[in-house]
PQR file of N, CA, C, O and H, with PARSE charges and radii, in Angstrom:
ATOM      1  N   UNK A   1     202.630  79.341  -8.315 -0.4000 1.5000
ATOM      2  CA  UNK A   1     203.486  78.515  -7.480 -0.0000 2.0000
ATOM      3  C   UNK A   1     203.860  77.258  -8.259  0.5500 1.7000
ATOM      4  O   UNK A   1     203.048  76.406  -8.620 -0.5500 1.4000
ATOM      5  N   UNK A   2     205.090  77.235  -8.467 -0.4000 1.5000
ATOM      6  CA  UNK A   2     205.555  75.630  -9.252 -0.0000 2.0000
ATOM      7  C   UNK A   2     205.584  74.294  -7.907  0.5500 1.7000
ATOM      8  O   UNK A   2     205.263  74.590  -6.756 -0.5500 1.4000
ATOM      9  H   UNK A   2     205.749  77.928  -8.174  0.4000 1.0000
ATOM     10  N   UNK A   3     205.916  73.183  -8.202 -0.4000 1.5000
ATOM     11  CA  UNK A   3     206.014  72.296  -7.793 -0.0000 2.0000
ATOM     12  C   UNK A   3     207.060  72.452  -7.061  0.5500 1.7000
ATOM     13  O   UNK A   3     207.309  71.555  -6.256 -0.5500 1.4000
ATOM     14  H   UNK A   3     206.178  72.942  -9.136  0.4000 1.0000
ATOM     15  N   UNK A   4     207.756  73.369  -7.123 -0.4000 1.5000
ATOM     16  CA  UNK A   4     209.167  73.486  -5.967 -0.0000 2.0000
ATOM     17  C   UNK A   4     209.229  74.037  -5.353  0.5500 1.7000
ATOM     18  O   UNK A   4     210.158  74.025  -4.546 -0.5500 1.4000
ATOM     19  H   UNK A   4     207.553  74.097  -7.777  0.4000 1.0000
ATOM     20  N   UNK A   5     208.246  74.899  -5.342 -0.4000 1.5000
ATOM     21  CA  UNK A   5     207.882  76.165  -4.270 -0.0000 2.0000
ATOM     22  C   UNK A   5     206.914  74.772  -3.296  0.5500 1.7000
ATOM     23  O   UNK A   5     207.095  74.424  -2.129 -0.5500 1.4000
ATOM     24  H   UNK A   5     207.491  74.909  -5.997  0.4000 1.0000
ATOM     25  N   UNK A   6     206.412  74.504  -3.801 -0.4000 1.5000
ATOM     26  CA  UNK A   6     205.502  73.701  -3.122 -0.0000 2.0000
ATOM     27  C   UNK A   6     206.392  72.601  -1.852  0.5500 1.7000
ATOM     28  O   UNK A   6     206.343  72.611  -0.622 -0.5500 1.4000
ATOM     29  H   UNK A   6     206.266  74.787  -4.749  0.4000 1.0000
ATOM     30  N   UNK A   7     207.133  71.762  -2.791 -0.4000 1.5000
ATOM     31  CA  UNK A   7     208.003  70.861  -2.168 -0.0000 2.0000
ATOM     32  C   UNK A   7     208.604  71.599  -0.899  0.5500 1.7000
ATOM     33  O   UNK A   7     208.301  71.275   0.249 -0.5500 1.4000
ATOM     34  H   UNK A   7     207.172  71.754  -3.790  0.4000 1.0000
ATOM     35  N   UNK A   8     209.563  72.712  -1.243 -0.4000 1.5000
ATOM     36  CA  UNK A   8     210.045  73.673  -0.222 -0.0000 2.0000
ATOM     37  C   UNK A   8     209.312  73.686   0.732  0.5500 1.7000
ATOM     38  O   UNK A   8     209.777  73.134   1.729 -0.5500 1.4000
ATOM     39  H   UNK A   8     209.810  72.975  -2.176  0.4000 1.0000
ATOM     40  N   UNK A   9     207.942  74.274   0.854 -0.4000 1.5000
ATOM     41  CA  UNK A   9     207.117  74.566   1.866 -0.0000 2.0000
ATOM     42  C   UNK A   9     206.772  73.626   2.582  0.5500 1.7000
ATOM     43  O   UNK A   9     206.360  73.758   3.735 -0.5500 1.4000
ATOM     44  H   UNK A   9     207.565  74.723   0.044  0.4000 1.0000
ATOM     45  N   UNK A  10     206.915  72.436   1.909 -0.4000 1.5000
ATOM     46  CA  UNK A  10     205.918  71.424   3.022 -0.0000 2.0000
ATOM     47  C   UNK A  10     207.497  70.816   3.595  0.5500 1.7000
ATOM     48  O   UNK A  10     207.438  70.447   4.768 -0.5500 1.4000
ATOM     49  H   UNK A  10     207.249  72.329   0.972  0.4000 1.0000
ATOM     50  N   UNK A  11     208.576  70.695   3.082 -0.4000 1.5000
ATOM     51  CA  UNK A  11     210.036  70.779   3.524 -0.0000 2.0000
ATOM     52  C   UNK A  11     210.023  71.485   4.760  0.5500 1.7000
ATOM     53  O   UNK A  11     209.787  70.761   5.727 -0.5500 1.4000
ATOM     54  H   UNK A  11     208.624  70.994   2.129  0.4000 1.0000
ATOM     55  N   UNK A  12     210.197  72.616   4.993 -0.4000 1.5000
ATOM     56  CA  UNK A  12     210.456  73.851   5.920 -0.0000 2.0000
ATOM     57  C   UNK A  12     209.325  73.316   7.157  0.5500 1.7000
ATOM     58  O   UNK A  12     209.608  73.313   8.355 -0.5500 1.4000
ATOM     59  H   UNK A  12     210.389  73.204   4.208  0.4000 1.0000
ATOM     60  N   UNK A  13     207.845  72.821   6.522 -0.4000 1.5000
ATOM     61  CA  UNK A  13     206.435  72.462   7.507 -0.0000 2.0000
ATOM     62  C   UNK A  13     207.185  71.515   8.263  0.5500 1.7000
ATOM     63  O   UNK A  13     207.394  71.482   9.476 -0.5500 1.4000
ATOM     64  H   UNK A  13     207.615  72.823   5.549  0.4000 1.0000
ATOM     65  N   UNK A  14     207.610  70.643   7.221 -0.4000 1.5000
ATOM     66  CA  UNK A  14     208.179  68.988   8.143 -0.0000 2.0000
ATOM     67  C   UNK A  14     209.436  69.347   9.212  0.5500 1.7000
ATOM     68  O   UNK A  14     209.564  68.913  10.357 -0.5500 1.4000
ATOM     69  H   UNK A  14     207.440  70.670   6.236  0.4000 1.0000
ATOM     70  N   UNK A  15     210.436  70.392   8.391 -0.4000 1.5000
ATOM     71  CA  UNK A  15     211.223  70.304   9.625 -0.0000 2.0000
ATOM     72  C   UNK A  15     211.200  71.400  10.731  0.5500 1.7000
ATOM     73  O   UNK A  15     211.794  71.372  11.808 -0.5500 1.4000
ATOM     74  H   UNK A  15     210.332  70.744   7.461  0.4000 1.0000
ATOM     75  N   UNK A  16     210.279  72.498  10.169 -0.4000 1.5000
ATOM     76  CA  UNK A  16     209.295  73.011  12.064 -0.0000 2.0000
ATOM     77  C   UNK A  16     208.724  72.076  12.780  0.5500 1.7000
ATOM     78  O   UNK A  16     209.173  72.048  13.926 -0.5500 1.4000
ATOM     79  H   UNK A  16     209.796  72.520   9.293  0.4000 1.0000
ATOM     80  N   UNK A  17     207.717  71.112  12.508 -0.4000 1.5000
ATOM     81  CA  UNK A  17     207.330  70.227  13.095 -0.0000 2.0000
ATOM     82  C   UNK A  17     208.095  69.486  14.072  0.5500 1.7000
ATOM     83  O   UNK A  17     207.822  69.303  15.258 -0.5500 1.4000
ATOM     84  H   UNK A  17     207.352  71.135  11.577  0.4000 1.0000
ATOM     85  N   UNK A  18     209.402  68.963  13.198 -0.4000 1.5000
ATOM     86  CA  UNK A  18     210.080  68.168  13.568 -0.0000 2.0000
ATOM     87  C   UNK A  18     210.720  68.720  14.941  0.5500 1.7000
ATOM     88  O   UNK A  18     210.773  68.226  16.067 -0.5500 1.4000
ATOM     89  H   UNK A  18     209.624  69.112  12.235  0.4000 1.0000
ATOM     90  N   UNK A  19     211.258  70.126  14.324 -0.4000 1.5000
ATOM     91  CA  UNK A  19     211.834  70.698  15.953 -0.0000 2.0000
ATOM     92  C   UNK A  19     210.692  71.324  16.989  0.5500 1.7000
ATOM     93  O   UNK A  19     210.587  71.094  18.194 -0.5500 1.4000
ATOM     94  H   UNK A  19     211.216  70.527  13.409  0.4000 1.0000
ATOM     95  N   UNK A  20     210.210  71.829  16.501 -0.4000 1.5000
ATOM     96  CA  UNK A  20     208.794  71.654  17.629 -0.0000 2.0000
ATOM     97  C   UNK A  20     208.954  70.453  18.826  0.5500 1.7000
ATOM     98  O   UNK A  20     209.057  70.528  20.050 -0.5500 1.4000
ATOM     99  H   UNK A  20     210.295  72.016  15.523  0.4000 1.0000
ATOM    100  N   UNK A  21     208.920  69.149  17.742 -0.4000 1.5000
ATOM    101  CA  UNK A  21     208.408  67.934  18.614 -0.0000 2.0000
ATOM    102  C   UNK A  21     210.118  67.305  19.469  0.5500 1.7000
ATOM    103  O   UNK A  21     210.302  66.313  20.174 -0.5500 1.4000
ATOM    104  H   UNK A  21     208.836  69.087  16.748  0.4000 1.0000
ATOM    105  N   UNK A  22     210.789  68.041  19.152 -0.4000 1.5000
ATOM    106  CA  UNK A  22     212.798  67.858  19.678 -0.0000 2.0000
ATOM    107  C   UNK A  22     212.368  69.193  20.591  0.5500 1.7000
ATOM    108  O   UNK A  22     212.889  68.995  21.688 -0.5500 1.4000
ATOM    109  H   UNK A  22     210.639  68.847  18.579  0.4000 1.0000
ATOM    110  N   UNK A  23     211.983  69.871  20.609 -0.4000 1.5000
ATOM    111  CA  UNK A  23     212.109  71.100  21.705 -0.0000 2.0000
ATOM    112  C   UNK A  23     211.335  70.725  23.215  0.5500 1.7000
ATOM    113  O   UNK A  23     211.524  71.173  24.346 -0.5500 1.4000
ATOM    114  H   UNK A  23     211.559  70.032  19.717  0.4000 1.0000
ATOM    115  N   UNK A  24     210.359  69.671  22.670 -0.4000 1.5000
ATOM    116  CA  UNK A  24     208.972  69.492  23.544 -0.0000 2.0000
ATOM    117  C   UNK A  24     210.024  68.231  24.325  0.5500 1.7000
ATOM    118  O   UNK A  24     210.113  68.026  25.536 -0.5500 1.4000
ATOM    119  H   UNK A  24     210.205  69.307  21.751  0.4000 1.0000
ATOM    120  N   UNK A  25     210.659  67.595  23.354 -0.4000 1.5000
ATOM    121  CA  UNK A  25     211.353  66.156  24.344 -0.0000 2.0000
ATOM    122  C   UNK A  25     212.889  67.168  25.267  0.5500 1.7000
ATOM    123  O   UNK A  25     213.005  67.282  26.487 -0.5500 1.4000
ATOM    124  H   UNK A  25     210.588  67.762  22.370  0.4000 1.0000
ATOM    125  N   UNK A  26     213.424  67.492  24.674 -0.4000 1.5000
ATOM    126  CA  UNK A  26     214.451  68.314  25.245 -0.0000 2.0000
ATOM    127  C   UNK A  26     214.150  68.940  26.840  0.5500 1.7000
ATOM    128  O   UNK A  26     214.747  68.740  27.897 -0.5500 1.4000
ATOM    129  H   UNK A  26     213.330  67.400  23.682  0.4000 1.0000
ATOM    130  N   UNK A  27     212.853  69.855  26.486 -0.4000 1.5000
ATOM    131  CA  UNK A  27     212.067  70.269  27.701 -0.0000 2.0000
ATOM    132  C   UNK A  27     211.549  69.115  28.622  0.5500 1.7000
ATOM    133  O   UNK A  27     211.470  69.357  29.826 -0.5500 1.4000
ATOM    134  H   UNK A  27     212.367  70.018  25.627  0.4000 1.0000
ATOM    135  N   UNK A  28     211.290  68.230  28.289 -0.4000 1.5000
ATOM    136  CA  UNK A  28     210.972  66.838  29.270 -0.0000 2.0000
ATOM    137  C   UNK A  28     211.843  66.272  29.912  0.5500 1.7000
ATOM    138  O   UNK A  28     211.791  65.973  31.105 -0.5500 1.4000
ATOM    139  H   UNK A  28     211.353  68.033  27.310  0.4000 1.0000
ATOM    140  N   UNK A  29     212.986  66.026  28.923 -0.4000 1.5000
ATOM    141  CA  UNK A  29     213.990  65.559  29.711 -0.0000 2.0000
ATOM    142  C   UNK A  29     214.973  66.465  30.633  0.5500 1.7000
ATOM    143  O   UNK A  29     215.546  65.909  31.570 -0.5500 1.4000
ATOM    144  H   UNK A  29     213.028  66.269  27.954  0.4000 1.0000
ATOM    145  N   UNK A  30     215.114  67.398  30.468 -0.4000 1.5000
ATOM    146  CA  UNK A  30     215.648  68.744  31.571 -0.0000 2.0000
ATOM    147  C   UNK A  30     214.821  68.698  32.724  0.5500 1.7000
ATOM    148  O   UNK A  30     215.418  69.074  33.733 -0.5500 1.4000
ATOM    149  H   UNK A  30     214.649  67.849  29.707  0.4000 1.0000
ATOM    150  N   UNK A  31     213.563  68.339  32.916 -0.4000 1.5000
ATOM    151  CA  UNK A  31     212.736  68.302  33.714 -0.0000 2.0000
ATOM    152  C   UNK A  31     212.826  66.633  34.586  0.5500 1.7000
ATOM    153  O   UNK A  31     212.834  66.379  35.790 -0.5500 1.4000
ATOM    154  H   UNK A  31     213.077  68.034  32.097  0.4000 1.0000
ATOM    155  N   UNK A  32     212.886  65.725  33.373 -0.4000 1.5000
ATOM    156  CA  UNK A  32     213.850  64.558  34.207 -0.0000 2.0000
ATOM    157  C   UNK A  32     214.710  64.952  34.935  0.5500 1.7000
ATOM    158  O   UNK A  32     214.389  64.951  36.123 -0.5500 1.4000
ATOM    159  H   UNK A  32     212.881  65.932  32.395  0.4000 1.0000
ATOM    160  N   UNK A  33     215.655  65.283  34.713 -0.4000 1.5000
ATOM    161  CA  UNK A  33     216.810  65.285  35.241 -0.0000 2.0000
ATOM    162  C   UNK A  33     216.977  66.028  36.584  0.5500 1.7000
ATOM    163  O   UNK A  33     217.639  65.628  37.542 -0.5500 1.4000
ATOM    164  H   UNK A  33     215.916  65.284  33.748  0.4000 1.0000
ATOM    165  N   UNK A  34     216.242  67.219  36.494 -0.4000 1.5000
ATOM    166  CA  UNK A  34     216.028  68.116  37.676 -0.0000 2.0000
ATOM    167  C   UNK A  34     215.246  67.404  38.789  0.5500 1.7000
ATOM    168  O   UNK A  34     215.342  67.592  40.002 -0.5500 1.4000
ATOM    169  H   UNK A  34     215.705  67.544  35.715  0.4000 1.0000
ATOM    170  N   UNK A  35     214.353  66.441  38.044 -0.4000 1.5000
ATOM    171  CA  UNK A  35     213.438  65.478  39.332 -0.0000 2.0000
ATOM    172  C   UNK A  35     214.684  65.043  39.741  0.5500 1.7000
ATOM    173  O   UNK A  35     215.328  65.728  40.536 -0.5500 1.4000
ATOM    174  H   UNK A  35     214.275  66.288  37.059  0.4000 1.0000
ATOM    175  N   UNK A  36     215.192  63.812  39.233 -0.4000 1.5000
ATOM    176  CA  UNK A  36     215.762  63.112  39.595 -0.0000 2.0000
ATOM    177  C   UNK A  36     217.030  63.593  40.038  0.5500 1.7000
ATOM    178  O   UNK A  36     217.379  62.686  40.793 -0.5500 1.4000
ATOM    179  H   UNK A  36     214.669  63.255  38.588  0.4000 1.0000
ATOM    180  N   UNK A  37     217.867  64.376  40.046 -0.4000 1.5000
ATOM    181  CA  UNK A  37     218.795  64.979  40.793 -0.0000 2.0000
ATOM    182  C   UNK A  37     218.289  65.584  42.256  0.5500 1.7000
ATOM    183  O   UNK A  37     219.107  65.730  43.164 -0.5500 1.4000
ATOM    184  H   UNK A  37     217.583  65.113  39.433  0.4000 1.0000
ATOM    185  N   UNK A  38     216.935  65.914  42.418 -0.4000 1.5000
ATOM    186  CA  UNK A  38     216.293  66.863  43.268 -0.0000 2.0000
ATOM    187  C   UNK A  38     216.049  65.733  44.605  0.5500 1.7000
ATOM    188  O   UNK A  38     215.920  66.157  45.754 -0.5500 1.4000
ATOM    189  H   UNK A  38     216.271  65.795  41.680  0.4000 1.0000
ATOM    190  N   UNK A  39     216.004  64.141  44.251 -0.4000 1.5000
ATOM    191  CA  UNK A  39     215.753  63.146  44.879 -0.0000 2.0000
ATOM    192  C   UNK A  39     216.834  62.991  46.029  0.5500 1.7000
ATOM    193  O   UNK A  39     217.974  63.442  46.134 -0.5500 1.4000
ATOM    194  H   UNK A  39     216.108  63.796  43.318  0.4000 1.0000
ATOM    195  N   UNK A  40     215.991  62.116  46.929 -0.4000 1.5000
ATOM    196  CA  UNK A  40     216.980  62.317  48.378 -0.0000 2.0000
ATOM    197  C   UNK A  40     218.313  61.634  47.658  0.5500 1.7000
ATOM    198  O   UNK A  40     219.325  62.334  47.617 -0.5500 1.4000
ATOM    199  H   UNK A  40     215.065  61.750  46.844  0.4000 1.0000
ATOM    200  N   UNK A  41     218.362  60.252  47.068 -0.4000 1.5000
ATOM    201  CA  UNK A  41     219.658  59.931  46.785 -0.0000 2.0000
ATOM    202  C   UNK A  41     220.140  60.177  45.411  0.5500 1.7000
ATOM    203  O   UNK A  41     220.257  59.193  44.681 -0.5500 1.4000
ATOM    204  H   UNK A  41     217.541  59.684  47.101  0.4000 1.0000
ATOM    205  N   UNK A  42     220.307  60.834  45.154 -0.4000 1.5000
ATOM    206  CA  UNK A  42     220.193  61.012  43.177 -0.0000 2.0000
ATOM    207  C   UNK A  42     221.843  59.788  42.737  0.5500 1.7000
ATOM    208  O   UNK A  42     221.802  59.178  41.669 -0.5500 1.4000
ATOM    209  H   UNK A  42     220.212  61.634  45.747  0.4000 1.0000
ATOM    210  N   UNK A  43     222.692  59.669  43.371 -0.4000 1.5000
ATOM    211  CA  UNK A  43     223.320  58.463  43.206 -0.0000 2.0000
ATOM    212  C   UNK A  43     222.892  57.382  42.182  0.5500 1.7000
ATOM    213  O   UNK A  43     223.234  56.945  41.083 -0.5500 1.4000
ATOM    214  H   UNK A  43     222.726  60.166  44.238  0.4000 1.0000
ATOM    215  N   UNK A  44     221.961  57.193  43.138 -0.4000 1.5000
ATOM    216  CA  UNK A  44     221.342  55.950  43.027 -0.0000 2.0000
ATOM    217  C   UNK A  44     220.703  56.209  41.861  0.5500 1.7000
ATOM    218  O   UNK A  44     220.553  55.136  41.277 -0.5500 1.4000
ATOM    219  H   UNK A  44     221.683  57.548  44.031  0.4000 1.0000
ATOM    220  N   UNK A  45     220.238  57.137  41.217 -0.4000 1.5000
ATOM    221  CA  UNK A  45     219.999  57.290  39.953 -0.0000 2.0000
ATOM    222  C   UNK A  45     221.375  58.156  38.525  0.5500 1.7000
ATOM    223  O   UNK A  45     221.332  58.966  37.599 -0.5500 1.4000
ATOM    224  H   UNK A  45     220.360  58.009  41.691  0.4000 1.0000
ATOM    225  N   UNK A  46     222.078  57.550  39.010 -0.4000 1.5000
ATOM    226  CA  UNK A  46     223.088  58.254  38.107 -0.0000 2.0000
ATOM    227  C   UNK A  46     222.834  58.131  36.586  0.5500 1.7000
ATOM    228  O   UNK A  46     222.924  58.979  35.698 -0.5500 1.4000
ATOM    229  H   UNK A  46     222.113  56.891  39.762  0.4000 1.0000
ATOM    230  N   UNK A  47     222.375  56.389  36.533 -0.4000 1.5000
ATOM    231  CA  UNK A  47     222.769  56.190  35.360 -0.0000 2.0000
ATOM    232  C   UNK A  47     221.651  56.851  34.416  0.5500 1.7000
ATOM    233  O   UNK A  47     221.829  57.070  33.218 -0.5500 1.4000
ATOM    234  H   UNK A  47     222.302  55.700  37.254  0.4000 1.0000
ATOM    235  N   UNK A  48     220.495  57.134  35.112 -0.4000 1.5000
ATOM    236  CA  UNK A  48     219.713  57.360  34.497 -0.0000 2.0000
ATOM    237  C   UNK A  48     219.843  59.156  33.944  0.5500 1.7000
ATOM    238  O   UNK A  48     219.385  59.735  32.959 -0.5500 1.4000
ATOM    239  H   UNK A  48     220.351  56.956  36.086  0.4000 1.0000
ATOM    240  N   UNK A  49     220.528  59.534  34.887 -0.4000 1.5000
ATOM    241  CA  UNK A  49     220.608  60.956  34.844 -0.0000 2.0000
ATOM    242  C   UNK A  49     221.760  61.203  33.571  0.5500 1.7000
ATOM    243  O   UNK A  49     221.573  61.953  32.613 -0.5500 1.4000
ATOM    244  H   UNK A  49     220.900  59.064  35.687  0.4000 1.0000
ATOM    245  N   UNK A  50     222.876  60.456  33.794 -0.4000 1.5000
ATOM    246  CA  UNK A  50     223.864  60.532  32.596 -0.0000 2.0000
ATOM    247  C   UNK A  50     222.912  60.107  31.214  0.5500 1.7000
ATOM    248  O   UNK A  50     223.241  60.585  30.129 -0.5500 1.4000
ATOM    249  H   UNK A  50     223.028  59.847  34.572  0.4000 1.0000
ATOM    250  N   UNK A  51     222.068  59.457  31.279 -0.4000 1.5000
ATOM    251  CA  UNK A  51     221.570  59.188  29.634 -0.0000 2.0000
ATOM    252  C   UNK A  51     220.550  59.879  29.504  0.5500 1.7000
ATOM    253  O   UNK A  51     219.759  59.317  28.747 -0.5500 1.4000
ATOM    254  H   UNK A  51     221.800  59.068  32.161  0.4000 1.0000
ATOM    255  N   UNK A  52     220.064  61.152  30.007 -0.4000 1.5000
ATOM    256  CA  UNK A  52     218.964  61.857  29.476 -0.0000 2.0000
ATOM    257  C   UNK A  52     220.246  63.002  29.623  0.5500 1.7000
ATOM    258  O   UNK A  52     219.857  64.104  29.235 -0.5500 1.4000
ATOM    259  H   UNK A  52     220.707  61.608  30.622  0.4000 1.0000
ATOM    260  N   UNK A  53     221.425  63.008  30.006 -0.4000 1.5000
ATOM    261  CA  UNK A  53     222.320  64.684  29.596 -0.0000 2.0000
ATOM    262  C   UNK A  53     222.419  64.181  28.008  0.5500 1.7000
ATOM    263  O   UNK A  53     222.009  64.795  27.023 -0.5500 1.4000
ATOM    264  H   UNK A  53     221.741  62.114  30.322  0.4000 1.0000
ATOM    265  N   UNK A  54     223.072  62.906  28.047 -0.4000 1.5000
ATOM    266  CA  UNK A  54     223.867  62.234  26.668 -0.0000 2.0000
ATOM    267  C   UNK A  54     222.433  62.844  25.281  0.5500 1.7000
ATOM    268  O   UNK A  54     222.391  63.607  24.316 -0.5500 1.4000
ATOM    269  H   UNK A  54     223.405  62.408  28.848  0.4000 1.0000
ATOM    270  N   UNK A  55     221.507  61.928  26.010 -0.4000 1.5000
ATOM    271  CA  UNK A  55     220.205  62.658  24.898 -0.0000 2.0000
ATOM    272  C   UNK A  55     219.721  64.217  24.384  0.5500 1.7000
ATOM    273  O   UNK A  55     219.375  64.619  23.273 -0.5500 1.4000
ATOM    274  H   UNK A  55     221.541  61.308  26.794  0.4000 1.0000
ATOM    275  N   UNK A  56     219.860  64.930  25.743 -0.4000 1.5000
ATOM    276  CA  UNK A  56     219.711  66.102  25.551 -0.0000 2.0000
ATOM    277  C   UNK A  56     220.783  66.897  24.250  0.5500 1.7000
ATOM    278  O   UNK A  56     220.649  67.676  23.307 -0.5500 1.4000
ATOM    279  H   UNK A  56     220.141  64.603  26.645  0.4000 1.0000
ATOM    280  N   UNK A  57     221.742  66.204  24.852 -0.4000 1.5000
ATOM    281  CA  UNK A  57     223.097  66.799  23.955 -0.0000 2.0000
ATOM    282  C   UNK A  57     223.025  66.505  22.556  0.5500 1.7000
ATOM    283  O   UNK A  57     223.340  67.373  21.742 -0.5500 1.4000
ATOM    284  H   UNK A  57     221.851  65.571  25.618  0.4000 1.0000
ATOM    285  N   UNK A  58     222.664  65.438  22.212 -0.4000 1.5000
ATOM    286  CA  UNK A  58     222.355  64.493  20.884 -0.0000 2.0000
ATOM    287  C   UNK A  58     220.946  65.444  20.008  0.5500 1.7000
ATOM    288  O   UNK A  58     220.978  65.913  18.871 -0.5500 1.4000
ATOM    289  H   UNK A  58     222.408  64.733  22.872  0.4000 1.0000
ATOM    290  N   UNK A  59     219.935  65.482  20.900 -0.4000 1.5000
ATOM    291  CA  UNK A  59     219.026  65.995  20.281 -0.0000 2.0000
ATOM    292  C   UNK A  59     219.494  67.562  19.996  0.5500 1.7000
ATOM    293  O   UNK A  59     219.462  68.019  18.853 -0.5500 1.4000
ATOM    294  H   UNK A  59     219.908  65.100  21.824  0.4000 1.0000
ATOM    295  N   UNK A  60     219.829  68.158  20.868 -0.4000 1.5000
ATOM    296  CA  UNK A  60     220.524  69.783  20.766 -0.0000 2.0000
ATOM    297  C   UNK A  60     221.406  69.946  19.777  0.5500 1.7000
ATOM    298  O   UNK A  60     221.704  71.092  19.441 -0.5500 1.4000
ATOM    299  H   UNK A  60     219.855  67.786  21.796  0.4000 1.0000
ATOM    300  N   UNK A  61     222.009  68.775  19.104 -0.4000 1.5000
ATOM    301  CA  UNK A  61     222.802  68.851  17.897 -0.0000 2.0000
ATOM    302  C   UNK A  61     221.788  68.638  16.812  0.5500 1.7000
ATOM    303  O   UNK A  61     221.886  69.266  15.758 -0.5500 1.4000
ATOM    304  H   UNK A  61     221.768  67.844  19.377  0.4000 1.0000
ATOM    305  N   UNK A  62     220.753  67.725  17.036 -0.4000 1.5000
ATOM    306  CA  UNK A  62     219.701  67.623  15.866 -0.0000 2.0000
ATOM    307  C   UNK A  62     219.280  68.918  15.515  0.5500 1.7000
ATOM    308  O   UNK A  62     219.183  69.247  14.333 -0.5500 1.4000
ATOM    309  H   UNK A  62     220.673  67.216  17.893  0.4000 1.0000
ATOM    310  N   UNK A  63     218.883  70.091  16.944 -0.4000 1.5000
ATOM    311  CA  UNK A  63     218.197  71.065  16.712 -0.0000 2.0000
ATOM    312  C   UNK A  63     218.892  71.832  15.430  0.5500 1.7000
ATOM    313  O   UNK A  63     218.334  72.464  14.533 -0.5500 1.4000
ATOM    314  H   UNK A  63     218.962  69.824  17.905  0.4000 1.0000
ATOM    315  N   UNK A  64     220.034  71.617  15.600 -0.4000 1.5000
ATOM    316  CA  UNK A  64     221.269  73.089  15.433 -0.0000 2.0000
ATOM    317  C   UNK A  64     221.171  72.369  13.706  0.5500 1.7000
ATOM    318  O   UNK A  64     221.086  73.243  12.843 -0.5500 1.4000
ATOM    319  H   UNK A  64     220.487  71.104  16.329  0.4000 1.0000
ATOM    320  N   UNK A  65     221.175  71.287  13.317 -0.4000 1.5000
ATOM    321  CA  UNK A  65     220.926  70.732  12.423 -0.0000 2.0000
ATOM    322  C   UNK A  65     219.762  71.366  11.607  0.5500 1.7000
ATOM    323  O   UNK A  65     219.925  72.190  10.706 -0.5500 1.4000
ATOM    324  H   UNK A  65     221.244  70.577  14.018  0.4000 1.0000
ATOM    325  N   UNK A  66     218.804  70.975  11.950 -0.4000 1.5000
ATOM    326  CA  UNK A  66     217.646  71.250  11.355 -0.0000 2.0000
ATOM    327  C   UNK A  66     217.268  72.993  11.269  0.5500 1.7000
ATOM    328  O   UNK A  66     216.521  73.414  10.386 -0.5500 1.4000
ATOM    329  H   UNK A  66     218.672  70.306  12.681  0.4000 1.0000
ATOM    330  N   UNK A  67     217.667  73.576  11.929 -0.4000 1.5000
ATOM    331  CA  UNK A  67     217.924  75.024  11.364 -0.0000 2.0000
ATOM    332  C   UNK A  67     219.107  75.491  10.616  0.5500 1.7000
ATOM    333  O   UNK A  67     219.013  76.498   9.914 -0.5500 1.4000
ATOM    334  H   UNK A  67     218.274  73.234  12.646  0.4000 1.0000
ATOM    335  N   UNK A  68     220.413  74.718  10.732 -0.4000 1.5000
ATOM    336  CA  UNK A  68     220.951  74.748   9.573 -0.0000 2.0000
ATOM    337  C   UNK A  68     220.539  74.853   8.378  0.5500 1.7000
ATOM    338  O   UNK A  68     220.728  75.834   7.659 -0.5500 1.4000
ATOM    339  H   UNK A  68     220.489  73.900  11.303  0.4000 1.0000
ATOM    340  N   UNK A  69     219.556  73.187   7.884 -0.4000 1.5000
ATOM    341  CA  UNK A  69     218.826  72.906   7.033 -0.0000 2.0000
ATOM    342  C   UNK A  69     217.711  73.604   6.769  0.5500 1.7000
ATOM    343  O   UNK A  69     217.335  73.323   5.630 -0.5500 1.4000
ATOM    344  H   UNK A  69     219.403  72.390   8.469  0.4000 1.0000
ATOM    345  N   UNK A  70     216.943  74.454   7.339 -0.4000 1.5000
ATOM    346  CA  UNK A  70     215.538  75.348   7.375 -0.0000 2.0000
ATOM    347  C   UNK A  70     216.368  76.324   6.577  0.5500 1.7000
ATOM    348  O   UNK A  70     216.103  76.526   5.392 -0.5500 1.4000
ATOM    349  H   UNK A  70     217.248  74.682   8.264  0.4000 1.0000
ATOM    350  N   UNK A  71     217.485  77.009   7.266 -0.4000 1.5000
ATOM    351  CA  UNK A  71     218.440  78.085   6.378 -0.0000 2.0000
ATOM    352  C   UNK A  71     219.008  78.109   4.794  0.5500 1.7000
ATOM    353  O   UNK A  71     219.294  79.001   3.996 -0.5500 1.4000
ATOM    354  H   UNK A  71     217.700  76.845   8.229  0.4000 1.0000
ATOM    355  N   UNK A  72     219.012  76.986   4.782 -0.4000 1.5000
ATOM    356  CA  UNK A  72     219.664  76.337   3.542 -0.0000 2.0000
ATOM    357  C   UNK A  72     218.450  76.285   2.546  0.5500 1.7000
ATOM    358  O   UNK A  72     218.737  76.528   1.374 -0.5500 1.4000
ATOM    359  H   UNK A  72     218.780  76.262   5.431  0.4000 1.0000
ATOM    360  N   UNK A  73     217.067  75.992   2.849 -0.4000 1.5000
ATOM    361  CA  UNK A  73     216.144  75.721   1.694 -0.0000 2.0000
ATOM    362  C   UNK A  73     215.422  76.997   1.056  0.5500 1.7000
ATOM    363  O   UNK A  73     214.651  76.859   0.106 -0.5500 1.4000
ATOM    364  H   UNK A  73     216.833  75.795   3.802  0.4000 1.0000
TER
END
């Protein structure tokens, strides 16, 4: 194994990890959102509900990213 095989691997480690730990927040915040929509006035929580879609969406592009990049190495 050379030093680039090496690099690679712990590359590919870091960015499983990474989406691992984007899959685990993704799943949290879908689960926000479903509380808080599920609430007697969900109105009243709009704003909060619009910035965990905005995040979801943001991170769901990270995902698509980082398996791009997993593909690529």
């Amino acid at each position: 194994m050379c030093v680039c095989d090496s690099s690679k691997e712990s590359s590919i480690e870091g960015l499983a990890e990474a989406r691992q730990q984007i899959d685990s927040i993704v799943h949290k915040l879908e689960k926000t959102v479903h509380t808080l929509e599920s609430k007697g006035e969900p109105q009243r929580y709009r704003s909060q509900i619009t910035l965990a879609h905005r995040r979801i969406k943001a991170l769901t592009i990270a995902l698509g990213l980082i398996e791009k990049e997993m593909k690529n190495i």
